[in-house]
C-alpha positions in Angstrom: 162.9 157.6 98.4 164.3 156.9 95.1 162.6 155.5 92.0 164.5 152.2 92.0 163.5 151.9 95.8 160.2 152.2 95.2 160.0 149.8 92.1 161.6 147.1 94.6 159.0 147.6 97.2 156.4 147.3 94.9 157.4 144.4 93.2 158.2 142.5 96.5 154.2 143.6 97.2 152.9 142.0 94.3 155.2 139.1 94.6 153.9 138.5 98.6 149.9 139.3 96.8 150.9 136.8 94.1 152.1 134.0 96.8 149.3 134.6 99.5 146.9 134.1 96.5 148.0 131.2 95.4 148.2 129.3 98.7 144.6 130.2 98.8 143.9 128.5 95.8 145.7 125.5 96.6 143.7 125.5 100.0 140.6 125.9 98.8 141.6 123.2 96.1 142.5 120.8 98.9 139.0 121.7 100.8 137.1 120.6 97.3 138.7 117.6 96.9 138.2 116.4 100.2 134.7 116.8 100.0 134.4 115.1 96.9 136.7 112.2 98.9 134.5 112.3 102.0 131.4 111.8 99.6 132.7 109.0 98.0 133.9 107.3 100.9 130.1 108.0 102.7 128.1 107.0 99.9 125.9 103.7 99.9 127.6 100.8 98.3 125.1 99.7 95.5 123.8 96.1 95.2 125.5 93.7 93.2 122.5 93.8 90.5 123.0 97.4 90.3 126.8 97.1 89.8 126.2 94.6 87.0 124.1 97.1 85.3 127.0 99.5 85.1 129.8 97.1 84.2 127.0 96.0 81.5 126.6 99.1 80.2 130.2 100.8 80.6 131.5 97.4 78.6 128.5 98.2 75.9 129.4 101.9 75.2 133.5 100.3 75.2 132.1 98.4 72.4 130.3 101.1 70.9 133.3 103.3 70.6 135.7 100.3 69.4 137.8 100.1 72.5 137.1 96.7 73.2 135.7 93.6 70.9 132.0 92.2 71.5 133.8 89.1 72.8 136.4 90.8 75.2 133.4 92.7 77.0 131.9 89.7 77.0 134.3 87.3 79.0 135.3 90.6 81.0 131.9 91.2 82.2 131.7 86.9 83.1 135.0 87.6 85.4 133.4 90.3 87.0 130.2 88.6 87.7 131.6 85.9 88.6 134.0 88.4 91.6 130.4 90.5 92.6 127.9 88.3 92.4 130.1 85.8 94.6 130.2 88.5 96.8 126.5 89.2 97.3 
């Protein structure tokens, strides 16, 4: 077999190595991520008191880092009281 011949054949090996690797990847990508779905989806909706507490202190770090104004946390979080607590 020539040199040229053989030079094809490998690089069409790697190639085919390269492409089976990737889809492997990608699988095991698509596996992760729906676990990560899966155990969102199945986890135990929190109370509405413990909601708050995160809105609270999500809105109070947004402050912190001057994302938002003291006031605009402030009539943001009344909305969204206003939306879960109605629900509890």
């Amino acid at each position: 077999m020539n040199s040229k011949a053989v030079q094809s054949i490998s690089k069409s090996a790697s190639a085919a190595a390269g492409s089976l690797g990737t889809a492997a990847v990608a699988a095991a990508s698509a596996v992760a991520a729906a676990a990560v779905a899966a155990s969102i989806v199945l986890s135990p909706v929190p109370d509405a008191t413990s909601r708050m507490d995160g809105v609270h202190a999500d809105l109070l770090r947004a402050v912190q880092l001057n994302q938002i104004t003291a006031e605009q946390a402030e009539k943001f979080e009344a909305k969204l009281a206003g939306r879960i607590l109605g629900e509890a």
